[in-house]
N, C-alpha and C positions, 0 to 999 in steps of 0.2 A: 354284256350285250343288251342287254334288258334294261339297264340302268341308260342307257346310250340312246335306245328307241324312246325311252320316256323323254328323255333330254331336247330329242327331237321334235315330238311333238309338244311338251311345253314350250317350246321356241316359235313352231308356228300357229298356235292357241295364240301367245302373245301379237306375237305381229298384227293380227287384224284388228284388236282390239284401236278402238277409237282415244286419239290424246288430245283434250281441250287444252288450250294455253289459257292467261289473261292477261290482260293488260289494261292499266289504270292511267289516268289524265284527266286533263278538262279537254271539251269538244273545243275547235275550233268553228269547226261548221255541217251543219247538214242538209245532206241533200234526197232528199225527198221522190225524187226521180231517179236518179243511180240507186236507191237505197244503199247510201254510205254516210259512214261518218268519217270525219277529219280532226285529228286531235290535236291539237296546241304543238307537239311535238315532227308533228310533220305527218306519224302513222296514218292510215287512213283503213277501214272495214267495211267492205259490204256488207250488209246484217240479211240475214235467212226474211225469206216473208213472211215469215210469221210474227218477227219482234218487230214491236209498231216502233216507230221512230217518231210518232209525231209527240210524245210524254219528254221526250230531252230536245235541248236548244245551245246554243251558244253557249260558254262558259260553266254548264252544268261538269262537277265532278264526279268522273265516272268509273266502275270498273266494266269492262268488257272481257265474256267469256268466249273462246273462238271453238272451232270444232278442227277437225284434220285437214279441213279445205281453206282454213282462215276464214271461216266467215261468221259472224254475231251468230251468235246463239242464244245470249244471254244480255242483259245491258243494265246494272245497278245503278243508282244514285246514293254518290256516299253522303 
């Protein structure tokens, strides 16, 4: 039973934990007033207000880090 209770709460311990994805491309375009990018592929991110967007442009190759809500968190230049 004890082994079962533990089981249980390791289960909902995990669940709220936060899962970033990423995803790599060249931008296609951005936009500065949505705060979104558009990637060559068609994908498109709104980025958090905090990651400036004005450092990437067109054709920059990038990776983007997302948060649980899909949105920038993160934005590399490879």
């Amino acid at each position: 039973m004890k082994a079962i209770t533990l089981a249980l709460l390791a289960g909902i311990a995990l669940a709220g934990v936060a899962r970033a994805d990423q995803m790599s491309g060249t931008i296609k375009s951005v936009d500065m007033k949505k705060h979104m990018i558009t990637m060559q592929d068609g994908m498109s991110v709104m980025a958090g207000k905090h990651v400036m967007l004005d450092h990437y442009m067109k054709g920059d190759n990038v990776t983007i880090t997302t948060d649980k809500d899909h949105m920038a968190t993160k934005i590399v230049k490879k």
